[in-house]
C-alpha positions in Angstrom: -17.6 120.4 -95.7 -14.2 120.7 -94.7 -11.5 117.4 -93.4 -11.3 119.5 -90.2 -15.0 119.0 -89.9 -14.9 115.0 -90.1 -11.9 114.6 -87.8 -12.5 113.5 -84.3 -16.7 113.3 -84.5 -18.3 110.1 -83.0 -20.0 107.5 -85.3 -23.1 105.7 -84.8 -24.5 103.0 -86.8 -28.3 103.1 -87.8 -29.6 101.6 -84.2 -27.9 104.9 -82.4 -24.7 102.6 -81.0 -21.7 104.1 -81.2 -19.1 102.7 -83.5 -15.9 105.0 -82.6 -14.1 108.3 -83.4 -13.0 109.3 -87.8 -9.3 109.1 -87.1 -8.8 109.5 -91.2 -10.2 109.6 -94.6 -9.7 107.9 -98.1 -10.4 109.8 -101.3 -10.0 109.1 -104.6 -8.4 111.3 -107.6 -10.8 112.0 -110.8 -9.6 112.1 -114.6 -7.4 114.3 -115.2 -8.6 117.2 -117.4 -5.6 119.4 -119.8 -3.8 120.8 -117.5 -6.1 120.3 -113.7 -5.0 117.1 -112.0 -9.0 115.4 -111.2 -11.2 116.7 -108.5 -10.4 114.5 -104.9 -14.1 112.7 -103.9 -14.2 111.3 -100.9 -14.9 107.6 -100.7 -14.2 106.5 -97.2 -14.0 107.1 -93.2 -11.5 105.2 -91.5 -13.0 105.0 -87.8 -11.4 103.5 -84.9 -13.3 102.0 -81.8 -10.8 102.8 -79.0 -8.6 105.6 -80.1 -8.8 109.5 -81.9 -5.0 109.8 -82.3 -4.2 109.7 -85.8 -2.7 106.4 -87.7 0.4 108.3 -89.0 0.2 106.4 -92.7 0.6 103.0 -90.6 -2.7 101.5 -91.3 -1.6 101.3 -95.0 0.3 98.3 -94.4 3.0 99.5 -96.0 4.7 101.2 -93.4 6.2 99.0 -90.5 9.6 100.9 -89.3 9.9 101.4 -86.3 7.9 98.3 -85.5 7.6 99.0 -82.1 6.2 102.2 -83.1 3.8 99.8 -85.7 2.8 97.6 -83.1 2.2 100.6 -80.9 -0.7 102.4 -83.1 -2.1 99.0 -84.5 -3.1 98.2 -81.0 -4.5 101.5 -80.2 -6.4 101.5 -83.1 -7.4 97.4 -83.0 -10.7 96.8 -84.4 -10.4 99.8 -86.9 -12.2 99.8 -90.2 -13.1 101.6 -93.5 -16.4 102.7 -93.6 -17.6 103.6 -97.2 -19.1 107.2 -97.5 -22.0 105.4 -99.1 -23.0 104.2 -95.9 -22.9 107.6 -94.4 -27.1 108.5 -93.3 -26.1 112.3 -92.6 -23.3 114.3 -91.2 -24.8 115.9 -88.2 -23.0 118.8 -85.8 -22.4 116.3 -83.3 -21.1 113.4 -84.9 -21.7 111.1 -88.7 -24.8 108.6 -88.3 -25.1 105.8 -90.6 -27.6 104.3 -92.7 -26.8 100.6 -93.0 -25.5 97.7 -90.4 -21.3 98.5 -89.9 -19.4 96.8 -92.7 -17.0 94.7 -91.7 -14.0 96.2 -94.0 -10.5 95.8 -92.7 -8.3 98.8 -93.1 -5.6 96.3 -95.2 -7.7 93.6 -97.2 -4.7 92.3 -97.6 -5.0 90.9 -94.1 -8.5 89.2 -95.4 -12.2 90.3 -95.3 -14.3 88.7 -92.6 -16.4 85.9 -94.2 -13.8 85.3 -96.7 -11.3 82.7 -97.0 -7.8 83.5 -98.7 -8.0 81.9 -101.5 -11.2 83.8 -103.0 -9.5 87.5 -102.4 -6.2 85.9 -103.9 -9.0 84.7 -106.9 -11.0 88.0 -107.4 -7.5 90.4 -107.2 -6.2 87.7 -110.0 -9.0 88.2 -112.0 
């Protein structure tokens, strides 16, 4: 399967409803082995409910100039989330179908996980 593939198809939880557009992806980097950097696997979909233009690296967090620019692509993509490729049913020609309920996984846990106070992310990143 190829990015190209994933980009832009529709996503529907496990009761058919639609649950928006993969905008992006999240992989993660294997062991290196001698001299061949680790295979990429990928780990997550980052979908957005109410827009298929990409995030531009903004959803990260980390970037926030221009801010108006910030502001601009965090409200078109409000409401977006990670959705762990372990939750993924089957990628089908017309769109990903899930297999489980939508977790409810902010793009920056920084922010805070819904059904979490502060204090116990601050506590399990400490620890």
């Amino acid at each position: 399967m190829l990015l190209s593939e994933l980009l832009d198809m529709p996503v529907t939880d496990v009761n058919g409803d639609r649950v928006g557009t993969v905008v992006d992806v999240r992989f993660r980097r294997g062991a290196r082995r001698r001299d061949h950097e680790g295979d990429l696997e990928l780990i997550a979909l980052i979908v957005s409910p109410h827009s298929r233009l990409s995030m531009y690296g903004y959803e990260r967090g980390r970037v926030n100039r221009p801010a108006v620019v910030a502001r601009l692509i965090g409200w078109a993509h409000r409401g977006a989330r990670l959705i762990p490729w372990e939750c993924v049913r089957v990628v089908e020609s017309d769109g990903v179908v899930l297999g489980v309920a939508v977790p409810e996984i902010p793009l920056d846990v920084r922010r805070g996980i819904p059904g979490t106070t502060g204090s116990a992310l601050r506590e399990s990143q400490s620890g």
